[in-house]
matplotlib code that plots the C-alpha trace (Angstrom):
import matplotlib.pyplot as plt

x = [0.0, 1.2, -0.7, -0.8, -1.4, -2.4, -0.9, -1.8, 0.4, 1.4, -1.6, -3.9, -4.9, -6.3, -8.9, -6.1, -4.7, -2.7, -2.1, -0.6, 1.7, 4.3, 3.9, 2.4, -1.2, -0.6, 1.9, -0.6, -0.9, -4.3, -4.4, -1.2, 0.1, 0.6, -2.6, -1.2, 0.6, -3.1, -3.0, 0.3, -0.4, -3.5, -1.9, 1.1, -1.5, -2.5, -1.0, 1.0, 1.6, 5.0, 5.9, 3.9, 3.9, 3.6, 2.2, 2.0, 3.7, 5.4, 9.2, 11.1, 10.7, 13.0, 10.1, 8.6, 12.1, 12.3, 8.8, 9.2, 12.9, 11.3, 8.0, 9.5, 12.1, 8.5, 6.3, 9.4, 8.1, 9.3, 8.0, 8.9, 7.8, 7.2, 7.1, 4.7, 5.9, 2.8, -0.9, -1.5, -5.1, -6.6, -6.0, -3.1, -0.4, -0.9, -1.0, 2.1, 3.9, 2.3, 5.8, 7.0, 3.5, 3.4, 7.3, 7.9, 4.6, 1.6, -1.3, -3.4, -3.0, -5.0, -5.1, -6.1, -6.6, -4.6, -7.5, -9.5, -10.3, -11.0, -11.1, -9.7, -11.3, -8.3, -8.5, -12.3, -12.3, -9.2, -11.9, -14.8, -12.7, -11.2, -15.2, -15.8, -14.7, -13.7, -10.2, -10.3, -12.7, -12.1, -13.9, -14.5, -15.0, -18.6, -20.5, -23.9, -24.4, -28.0, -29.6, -29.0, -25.0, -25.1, -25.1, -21.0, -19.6, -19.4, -22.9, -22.7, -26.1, -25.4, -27.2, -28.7, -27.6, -23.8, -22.7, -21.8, -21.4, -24.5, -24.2, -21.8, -22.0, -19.6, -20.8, -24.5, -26.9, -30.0, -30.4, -28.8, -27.5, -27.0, -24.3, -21.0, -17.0, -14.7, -12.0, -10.3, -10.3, -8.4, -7.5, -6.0, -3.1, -6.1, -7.0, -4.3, -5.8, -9.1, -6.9, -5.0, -8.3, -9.1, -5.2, -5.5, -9.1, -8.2, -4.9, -7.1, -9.3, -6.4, -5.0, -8.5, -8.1, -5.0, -6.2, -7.5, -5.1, -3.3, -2.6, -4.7, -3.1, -3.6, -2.1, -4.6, -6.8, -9.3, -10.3, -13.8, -15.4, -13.0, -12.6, -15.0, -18.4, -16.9, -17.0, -20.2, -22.4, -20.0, -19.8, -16.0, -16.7, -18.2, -18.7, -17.8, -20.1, -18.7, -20.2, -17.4, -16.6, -15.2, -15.0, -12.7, -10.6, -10.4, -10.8, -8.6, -11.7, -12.8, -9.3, -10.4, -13.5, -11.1, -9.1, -12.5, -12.9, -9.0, -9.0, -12.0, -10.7, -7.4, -9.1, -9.3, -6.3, -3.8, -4.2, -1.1, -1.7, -4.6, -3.8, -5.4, -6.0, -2.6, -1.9, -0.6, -1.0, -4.1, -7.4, -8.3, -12.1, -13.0, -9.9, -6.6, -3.4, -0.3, 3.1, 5.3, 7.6, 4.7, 5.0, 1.1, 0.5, -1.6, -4.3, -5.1, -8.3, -7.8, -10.6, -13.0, -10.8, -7.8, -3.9, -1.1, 1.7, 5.6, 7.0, 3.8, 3.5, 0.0, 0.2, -2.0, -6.0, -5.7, -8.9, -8.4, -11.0, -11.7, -9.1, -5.6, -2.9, 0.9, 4.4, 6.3, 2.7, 2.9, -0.9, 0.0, -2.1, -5.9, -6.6, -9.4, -9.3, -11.9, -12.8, -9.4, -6.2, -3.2, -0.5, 3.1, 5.1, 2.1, 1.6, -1.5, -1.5, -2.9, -6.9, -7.1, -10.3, -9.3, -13.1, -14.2, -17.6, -17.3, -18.7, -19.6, -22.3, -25.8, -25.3, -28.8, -28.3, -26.3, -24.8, -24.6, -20.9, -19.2, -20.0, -17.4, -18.1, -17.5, -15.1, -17.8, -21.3, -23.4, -19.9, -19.8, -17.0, -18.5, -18.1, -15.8, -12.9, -10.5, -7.5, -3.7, -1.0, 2.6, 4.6, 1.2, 1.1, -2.0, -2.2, -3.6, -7.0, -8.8, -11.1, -10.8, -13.9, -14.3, -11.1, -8.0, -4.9, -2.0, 1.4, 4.0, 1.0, 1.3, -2.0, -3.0, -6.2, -9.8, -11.6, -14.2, -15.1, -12.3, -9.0, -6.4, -4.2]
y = [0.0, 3.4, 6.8, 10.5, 13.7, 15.9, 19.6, 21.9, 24.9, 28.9, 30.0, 27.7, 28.8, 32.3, 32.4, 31.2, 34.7, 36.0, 33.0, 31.5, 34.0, 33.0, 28.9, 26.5, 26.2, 22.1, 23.3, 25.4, 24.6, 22.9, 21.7, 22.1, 20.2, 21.1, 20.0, 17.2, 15.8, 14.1, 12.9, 11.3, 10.0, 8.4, 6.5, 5.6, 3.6, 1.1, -2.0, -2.6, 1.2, 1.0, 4.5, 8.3, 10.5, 14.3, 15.8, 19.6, 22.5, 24.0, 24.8, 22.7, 24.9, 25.1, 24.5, 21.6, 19.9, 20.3, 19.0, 15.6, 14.8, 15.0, 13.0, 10.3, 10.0, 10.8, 7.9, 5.7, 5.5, 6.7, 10.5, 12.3, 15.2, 15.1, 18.4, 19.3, 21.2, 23.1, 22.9, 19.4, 19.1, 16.3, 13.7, 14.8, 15.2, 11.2, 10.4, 12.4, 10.4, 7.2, 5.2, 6.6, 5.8, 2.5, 1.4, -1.4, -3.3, -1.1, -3.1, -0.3, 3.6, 6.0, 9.6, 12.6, 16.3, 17.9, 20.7, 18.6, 17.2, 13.7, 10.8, 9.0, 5.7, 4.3, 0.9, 0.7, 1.9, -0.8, -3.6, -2.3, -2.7, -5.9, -7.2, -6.8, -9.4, -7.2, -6.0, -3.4, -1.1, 2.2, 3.9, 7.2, 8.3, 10.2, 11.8, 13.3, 17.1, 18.5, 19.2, 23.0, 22.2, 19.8, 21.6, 23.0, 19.7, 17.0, 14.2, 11.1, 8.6, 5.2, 2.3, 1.3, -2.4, -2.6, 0.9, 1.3, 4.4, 5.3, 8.6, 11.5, 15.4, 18.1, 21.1, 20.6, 23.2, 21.3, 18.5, 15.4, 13.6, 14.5, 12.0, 14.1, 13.4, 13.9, 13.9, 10.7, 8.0, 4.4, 3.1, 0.1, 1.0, 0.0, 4.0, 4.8, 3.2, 5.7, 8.4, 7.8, 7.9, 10.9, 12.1, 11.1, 12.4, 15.8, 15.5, 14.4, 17.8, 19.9, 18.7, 19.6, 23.2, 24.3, 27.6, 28.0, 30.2, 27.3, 28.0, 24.7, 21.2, 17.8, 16.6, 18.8, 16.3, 16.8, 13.2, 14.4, 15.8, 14.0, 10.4, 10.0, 11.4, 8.4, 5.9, 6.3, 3.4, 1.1, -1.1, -0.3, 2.5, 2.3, 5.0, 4.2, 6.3, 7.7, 8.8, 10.5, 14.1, 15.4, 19.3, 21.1, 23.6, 26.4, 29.6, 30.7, 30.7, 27.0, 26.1, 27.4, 24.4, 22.1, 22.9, 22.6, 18.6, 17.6, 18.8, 16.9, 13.6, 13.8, 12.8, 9.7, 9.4, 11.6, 12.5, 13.8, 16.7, 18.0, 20.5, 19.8, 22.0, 22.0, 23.6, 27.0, 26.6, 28.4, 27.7, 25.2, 25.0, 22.2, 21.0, 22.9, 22.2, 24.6, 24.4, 22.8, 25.8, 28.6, 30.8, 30.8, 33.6, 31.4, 33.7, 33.4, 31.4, 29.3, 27.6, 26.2, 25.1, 26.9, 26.0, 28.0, 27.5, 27.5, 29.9, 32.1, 34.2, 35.0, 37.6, 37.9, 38.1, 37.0, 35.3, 33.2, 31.5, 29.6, 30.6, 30.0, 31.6, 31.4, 30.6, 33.5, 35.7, 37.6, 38.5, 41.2, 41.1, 41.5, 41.3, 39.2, 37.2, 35.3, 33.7, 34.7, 33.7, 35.6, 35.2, 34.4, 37.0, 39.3, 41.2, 42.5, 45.3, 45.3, 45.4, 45.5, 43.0, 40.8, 39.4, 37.7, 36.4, 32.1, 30.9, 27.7, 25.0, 24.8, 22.9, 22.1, 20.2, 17.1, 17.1, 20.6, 21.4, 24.5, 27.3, 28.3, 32.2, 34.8, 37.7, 40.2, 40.4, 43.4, 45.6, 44.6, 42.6, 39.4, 39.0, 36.2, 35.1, 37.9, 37.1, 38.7, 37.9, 38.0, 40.3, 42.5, 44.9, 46.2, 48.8, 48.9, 49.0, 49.4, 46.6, 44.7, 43.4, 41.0, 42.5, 40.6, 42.9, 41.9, 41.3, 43.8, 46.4, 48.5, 49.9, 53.0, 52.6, 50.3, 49.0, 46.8, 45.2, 46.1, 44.5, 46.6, 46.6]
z = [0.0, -0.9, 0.2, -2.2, -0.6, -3.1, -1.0, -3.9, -4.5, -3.9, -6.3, -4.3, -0.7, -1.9, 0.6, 3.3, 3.2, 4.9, 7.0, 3.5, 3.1, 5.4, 5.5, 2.4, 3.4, 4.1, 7.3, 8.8, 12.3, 13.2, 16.5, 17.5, 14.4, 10.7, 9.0, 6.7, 9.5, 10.6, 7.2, 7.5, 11.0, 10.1, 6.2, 8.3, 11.3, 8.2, 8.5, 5.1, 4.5, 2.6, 1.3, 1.4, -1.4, -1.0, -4.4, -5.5, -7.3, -4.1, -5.0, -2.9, 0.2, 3.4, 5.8, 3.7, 3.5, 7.7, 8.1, 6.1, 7.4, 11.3, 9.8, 8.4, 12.2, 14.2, 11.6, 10.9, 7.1, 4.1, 2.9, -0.2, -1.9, -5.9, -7.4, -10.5, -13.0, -13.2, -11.4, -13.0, -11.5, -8.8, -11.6, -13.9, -10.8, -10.0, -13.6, -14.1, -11.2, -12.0, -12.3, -9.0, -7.4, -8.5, -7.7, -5.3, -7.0, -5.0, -4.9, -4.2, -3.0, -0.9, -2.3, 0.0, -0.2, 1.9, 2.6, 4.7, 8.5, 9.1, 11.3, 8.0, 8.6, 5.5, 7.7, 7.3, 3.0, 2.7, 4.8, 2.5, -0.5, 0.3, 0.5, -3.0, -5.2, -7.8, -7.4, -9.8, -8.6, -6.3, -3.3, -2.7, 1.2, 1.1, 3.9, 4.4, 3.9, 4.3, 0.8, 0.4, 1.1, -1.0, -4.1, -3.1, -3.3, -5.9, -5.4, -5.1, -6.1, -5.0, -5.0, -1.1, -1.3, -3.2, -2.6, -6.0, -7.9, -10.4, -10.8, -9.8, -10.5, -9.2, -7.5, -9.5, -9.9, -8.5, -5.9, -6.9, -3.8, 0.2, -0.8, -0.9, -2.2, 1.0, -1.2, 0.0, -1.9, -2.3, -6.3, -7.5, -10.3, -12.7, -12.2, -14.6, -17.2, -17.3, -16.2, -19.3, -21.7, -20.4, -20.8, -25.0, -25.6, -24.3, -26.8, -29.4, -28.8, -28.1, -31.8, -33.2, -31.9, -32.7, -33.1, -29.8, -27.5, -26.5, -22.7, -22.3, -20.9, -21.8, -18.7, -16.7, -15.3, -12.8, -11.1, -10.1, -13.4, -15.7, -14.6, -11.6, -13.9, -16.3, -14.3, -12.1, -13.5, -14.9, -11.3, -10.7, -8.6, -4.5, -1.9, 1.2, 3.8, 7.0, 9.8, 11.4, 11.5, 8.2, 7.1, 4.4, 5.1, 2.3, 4.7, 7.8, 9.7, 8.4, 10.2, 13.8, 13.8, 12.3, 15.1, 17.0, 15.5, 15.9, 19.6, 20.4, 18.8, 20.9, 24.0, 22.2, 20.0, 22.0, 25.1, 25.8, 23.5, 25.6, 28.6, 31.9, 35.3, 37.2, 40.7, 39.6, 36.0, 34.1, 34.2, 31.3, 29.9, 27.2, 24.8, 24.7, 23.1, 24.5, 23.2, 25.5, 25.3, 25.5, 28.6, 30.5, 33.6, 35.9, 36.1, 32.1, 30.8, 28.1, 26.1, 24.9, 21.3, 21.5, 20.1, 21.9, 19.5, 20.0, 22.4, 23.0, 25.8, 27.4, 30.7, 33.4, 33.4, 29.7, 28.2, 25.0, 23.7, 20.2, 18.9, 17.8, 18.4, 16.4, 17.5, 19.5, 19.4, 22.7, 24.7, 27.3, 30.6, 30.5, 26.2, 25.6, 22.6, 21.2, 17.6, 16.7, 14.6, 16.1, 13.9, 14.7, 16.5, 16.7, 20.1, 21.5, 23.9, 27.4, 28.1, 23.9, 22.8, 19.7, 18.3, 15.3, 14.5, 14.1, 10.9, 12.0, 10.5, 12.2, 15.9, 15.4, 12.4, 12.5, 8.8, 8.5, 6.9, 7.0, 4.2, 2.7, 3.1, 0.6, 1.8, 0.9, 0.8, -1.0, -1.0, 2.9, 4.6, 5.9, 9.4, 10.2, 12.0, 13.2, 11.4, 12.2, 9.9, 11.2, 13.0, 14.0, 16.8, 18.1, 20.8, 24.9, 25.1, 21.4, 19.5, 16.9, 15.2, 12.5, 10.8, 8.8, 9.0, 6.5, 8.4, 9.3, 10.6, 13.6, 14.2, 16.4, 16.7, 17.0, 14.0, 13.2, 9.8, 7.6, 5.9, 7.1, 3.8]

ax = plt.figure().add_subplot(projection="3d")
ax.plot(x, y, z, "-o")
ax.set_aspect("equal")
plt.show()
């Protein structure tokens, strides 16, 4: 078994600015970790799991390098990075790297998007996969959205009994399905095959329009309206339905209830990560994660969902809550912060109040997902997550609502709704 991580690259993660700026999206910290590291975490628990690809159109970057040497030490299994030449799509950068996927003999491969949260049930797709007699099919991992979410993701129709794929439509423009594509899915090397029709029908057309402006790729390949719309209905295709928690991350503020989901399974899967109530340490509510190295006043309150980050230091009477909060940020006493990223070496002033508004799904609706909110709405700014980019200073004592400010600002005064440019 091999896994993919598909980690996009530096023209992706628009609406991650200005967190994207300074790290690749995929190293983000979510939870205390870099996202794709619960990716890796979770391919590297199945049994079998011989080798884990990284796949995107980064340049090989010095942070990326650092990550996957102390990975492969912390998972003891093999991780490289394969670098596309250009944005390839879902379907063209594994088609592109199909010799180097499919090395060592791979029987059968997982590939993930980096931009989502999961329990990654891999063990349970590889059992449901293993069930059906026919090697050669694939499984997509699907959950249930409610039907007006629906329409923002790619359907899935399946029949009840088998599973199998009938039908599949991205992002349509009417109900189809409350069955949607997590964006995890397990192929046999037989994929290539259908990956390569695809491949020479789009040379085929490209050779028809020569004419045409000719910024166009074959190799561009996009495995959910190119292959997987092919190959709904002909029986080699099975959703495997999950009833765990699952949400994508494409905004900064989708990454604050990811962080929310993560935190919540550690109880479970790692304990250790979670801060408790200790004798002259801070007070604790709900899940936290704090950075061995981050420096705490014991009168602070931290939590529900918050992340304290490498080397973060949080003075007295300091209230923190949903929120996360970037290596060497600095909280002086009494600032209140609260649905919040702070990012790294940012410093808020004393008594200042740090507030975003929380986009989160519907508590009252048990597949609600997360909308992925526009920026602006009838020429207004949204409100959403407060979001600081690096190296930030805000004064004593003024508010900030519902803003993003861009790194390197020193502001001088409150404001509330605006991107401070």
């Amino acid at each position: 078994l091999k896994a993919v991580i598909l980690i996009g690259g530096p023209q992706k993660g628009t609406r991650f600015r200005p967190l994207s700026f300074e790290v690749p999206k995929p190293l983000f910290p979510v939870a205390g970790v870099p996202m794709v590291q619960h990716h890796i975490e979770a391919c590297a628990k199945v049994p079998g799991m011989k080798e884990i690809l990284l796949m995107g159109f980064y340049q090989p970057h010095e942070a990326l390098s650092r990550f996957l040497v102390s990975a492969q030490q912390e998972f003891k299994i093999p991780i490289r990075y394969l670098q596309e030449y250009a944005a390839l799509g879902t379907g063209g950068g594994i088609y592109h790297f199909r010799d180097q996927i499919l090395a060592g003999g791979a029987e059968a491969f997982f590939v993930l998007n980096a931009d989502v949260c999961s329990e990654f049930p891999l063990q349970e797709m590889l059992e449901f996969w293993q069930q059906h007699e026919d090697m050669h099919s694939f499984v997509i991992l699907g959950t249930t959205a409610n039907r007006t979410q629906a329409l923002n993701y790619g359907c899935i129709v399946a029949n009840v009994d088998t599973q199998e794929v009938q039908h599949y439509v991205e992002k349509p423009s009417t109900f189809v399905s409350e069955i949607i594509n997590c964006g995890i899915y397990l192929f046999t090397p037989a994929i290539f095959q259908h990956i390569g029709e695809v491949f020479q029908r789009n040379q085929q057309e490209l050779a028809l329009e020569e004419s045409s402006n000719g910024w166009q790729r074959a190799e561009v390949i996009r495995l959910e309206q190119d292959v997987f719309t092919a190959l709904a209905g002909s029986g080699k295709l099975y959703v495997y339905k999950t009833e765990g928690f699952w949400s994508q991350i494409k905004s900064a503020g989708s990454a604050i209830y990811a962080s929310r989901l993560y935190l919540n399974q550690y109880s479970k899967s790692h304990p250790e990560r979670l801060a408790q109530n200790k004798l002259g340490g801070p007070v604790i509510r709900g899940n936290v994660y704090i950075h061995p190295t981050a420096s705490i006043d014991s009168t602070a309150v931290l939590g529900p969902n918050v992340s304290i980050g490498e080397g973060v230091t949080v003075g007295a009477g300091v209230r923190v809550r949903e929120s996360i909060v970037l290596h060497g940020a600095s909280l002086h006493d009494h600032t209140c912060v609260l649905n919040t990223i702070v990012g790294w070496d940012s410093t808020i002033g004393r008594w200042a109040r740090v507030e975003g508004t929380p986009s989160d799904p519907n508590p009252n609706d048990p597949y609600a997902k997360i909308d992925s909110e526009t920026l602006f709405r009838d020429g207004r700014l949204t409100p959403s997550i407060t979001i600081l980019g690096c190296s930030v200073t805000i004064p004593a004592e003024v508010v900030i609502l519902n803003s993003i400010v861009l790194p390197h600002k020193e502001l001088s005064r409150s404001y509330k709704n605006q991107i401070i440019l």
